[in-house]
Legacy VTK file of the C-alpha trace (Angstrom):
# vtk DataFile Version 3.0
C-alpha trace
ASCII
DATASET POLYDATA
POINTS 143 float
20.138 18.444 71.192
17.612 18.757 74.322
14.660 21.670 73.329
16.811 23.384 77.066
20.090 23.509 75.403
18.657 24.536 71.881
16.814 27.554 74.077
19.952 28.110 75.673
22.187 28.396 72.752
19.356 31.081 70.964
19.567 33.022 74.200
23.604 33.352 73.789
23.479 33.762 70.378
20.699 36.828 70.634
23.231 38.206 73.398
26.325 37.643 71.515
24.400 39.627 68.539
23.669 42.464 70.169
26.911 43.492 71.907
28.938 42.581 69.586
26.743 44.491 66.484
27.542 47.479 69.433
31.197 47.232 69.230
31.240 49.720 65.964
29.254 52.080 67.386
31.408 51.937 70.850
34.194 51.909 69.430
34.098 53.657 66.384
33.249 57.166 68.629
29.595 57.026 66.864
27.668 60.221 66.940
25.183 57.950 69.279
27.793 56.780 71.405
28.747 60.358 71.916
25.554 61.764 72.975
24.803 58.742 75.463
28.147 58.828 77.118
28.412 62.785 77.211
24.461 62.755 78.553
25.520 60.234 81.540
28.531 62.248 82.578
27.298 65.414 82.509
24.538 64.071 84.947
27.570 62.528 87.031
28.347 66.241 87.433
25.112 67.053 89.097
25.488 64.077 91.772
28.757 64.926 93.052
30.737 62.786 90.678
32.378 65.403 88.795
35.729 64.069 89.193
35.120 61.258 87.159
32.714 62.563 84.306
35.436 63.684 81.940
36.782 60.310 81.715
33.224 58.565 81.414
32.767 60.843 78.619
36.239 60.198 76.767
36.490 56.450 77.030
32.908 55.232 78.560
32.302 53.771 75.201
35.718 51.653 75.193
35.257 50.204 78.481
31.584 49.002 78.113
32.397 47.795 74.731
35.269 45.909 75.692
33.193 44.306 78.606
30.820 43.569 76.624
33.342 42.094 74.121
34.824 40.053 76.667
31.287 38.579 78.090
30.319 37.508 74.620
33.872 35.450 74.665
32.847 33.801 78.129
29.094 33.003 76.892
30.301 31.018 73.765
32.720 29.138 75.617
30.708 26.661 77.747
33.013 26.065 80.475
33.151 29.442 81.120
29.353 30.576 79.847
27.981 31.163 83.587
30.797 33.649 84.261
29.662 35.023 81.048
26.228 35.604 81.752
27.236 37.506 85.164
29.302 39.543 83.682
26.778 40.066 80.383
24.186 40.666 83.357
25.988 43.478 85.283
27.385 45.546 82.145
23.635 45.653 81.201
22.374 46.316 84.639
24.527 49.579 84.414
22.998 50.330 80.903
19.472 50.029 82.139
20.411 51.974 85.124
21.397 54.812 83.352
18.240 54.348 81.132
16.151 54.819 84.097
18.002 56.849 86.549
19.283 59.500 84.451
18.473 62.166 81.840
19.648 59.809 79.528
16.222 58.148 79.508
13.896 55.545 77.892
13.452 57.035 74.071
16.731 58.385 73.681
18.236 60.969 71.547
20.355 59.430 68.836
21.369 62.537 66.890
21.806 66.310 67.166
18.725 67.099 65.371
17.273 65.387 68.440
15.660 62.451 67.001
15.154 59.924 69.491
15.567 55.618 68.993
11.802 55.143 70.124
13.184 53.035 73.441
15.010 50.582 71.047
18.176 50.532 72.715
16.724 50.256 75.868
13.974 47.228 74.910
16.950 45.222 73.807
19.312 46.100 76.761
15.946 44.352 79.045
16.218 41.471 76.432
19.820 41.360 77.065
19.478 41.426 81.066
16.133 38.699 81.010
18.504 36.558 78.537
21.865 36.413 80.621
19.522 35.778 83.685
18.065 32.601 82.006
21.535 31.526 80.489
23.258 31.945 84.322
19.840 29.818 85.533
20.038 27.527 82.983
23.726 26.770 82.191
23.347 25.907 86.315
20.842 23.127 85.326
23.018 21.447 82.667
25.841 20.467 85.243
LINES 1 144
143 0 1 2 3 4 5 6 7 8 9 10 11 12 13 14 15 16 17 18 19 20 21 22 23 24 25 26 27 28 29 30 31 32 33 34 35 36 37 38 39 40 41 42 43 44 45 46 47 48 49 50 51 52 53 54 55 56 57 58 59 60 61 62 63 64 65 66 67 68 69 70 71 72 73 74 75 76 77 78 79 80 81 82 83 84 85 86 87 88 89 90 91 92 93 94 95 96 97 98 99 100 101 102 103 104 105 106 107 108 109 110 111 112 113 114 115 116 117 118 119 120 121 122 123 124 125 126 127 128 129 130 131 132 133 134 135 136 137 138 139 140 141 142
């Protein structure tokens, strides 16, 4: 195995790890989950997107855990591993937009006691977006 596809594979593995190890937070309704998805949509009321809050809220979680669910299918099957790595790349583009554009924020709180994740979740969702960059690039350069 070439060093490139060796990198390659650790990148889609690390990716694969971290949505995945997501899904039972997402989809369990997680006390963290709750506060991240209620924090983005009560924001969406404040920019005139109101309308659709209350569904962001209720099922947020579920969608971006099932996208995420269904990149980490496309990035371990190579013929479809570039279509992966878009997909991987936009779902986390969203996350780090609401990281950054939102009350939501860097250092996050994870609980109602208001004890914050130190930027954790948002350190890894930039190691997600750098990594399904690189896999897209690189998955390009094996055909």
């Amino acid at each position: 195995m070439s060093a490139k596809r060796g990198f390659t594979l650790a990148l889609i593995a690390f990716v694969v790890f971290v949505f995945i190890q997501s899904l039972f937070y997402k989809f369990a309704g997680s006390e963290q989950t709750d506060i991240i998805f209620t924090t983005i949509a009560e924001w969406m009321k404040t920019v005139g997107l109101g309308f659709i809050a209350p569904t962001f809220a209720s099922i947020g979680g579920y969608a971006v855990g099932g996208t995420e669910l269904i990149a980490s299918g496309l990035l371990i099957y190579s013929p479809t591993r570039r279509l992966g790595a878009v997909l991987g790349f936009v779902v986390i583009s969203g996350a780090i937009f609401f990281h950054l554009g939102t009350p939501l924020g860097v250092d996050r709180v994870i609980n109602e006691a208001g004890d914050t994740d130190g930027g954790a979740l948002f350190y890894m969702a930039c190691g997600v977006w750098v990594s399904c960059l690189l896999i897209f690039l690189l998955s390009n350069a094996e055909k």
